[in-house]
C-alpha positions as CSV (number, residue, x, y, z in Angstrom):
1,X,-115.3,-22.2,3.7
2,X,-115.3,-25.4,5.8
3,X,-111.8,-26.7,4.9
4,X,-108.6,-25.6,3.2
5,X,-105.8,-27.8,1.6
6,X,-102.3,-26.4,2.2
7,X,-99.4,-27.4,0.5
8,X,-96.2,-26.2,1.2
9,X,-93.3,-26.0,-1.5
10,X,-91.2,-29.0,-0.1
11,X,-87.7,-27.4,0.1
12,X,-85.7,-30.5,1.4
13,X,-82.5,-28.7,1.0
14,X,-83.0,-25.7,3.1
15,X,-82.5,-24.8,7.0
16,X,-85.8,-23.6,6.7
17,X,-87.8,-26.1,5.5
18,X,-86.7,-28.4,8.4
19,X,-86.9,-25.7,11.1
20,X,-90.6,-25.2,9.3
21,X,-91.2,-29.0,9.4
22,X,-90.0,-29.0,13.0
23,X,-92.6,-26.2,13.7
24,X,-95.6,-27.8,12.1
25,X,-94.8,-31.3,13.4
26,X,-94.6,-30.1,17.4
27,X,-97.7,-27.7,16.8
28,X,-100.1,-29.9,14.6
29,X,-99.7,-33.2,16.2
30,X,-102.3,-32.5,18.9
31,X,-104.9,-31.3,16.4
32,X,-107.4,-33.8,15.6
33,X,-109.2,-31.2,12.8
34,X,-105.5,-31.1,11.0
35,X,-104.6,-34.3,8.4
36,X,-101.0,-34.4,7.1
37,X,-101.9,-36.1,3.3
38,X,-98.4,-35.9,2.5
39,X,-94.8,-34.7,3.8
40,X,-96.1,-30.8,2.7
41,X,-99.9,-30.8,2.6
42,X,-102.3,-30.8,5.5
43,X,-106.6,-30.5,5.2
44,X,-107.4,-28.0,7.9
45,X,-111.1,-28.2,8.9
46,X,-111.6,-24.6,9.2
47,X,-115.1,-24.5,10.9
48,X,-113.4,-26.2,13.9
49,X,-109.9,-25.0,13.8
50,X,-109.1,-21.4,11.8
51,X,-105.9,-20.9,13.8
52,X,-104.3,-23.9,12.5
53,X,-104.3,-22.7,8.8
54,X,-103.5,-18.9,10.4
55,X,-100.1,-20.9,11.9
56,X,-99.5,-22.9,8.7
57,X,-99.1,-19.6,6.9
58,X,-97.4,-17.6,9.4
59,X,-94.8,-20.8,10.3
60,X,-94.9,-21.0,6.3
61,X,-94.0,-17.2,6.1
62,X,-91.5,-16.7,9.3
63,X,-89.3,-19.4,7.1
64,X,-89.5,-18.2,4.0
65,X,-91.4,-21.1,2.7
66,X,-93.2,-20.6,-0.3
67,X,-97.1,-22.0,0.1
68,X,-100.7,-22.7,-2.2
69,X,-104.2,-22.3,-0.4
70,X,-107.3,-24.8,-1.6
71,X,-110.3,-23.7,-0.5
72,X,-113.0,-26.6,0.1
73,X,-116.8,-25.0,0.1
74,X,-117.6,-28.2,1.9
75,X,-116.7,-31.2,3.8
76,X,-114.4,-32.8,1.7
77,X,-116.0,-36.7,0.6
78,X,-113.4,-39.0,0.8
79,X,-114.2,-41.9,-2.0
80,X,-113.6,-45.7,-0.3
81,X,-111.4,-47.7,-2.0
82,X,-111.0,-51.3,-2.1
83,X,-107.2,-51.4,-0.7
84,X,-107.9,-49.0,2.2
85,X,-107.2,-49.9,5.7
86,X,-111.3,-48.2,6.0
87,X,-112.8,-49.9,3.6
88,X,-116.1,-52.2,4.7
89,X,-116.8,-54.8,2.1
């Protein structure tokens, strides 16, 4: 596995989706193998960083979060588009 997508099921409602947010946010920031895609997904490289999914789950389980694993095979491709801050014309 190179890289795993993890998505979280975004409780806004709940204590424990903000203490869980909290967690994440103060813990992943630093990681430069981590991407937040969204308010509940992050792409975890795995070959450079395997803890950070192991602290996504267990944050994800100490608060009772409910969560989905993708597993990527490979380096995910990411497709340039035309409105992207990336994109070379």
């Amino acid at each position: 596995m190179h890289s795993a997508l993890f998505a979280a099921v975004d409780q806004k409602f709940s204590r424990d989706w903000t203490a869980f947010l909290a967690d994440v946010n103060k813990t992943m920031q630093t990681s430069e193998y981590v991407d937040r895609l969204a308010p509940n997904v992050w792409l975890v490289n795995f070959q450079k960083a395997p803890s950070a999914l192991g602290f996504l789950i267990s944050s994800a389980e100490t608060n009772a979060i409910g969560y989905r694993i993708l597993p990527l095979a490979e380096e995910p491709q990411w497709i340039p588009v035309a409105d992207s801050p990336d994109h070379i014309p």
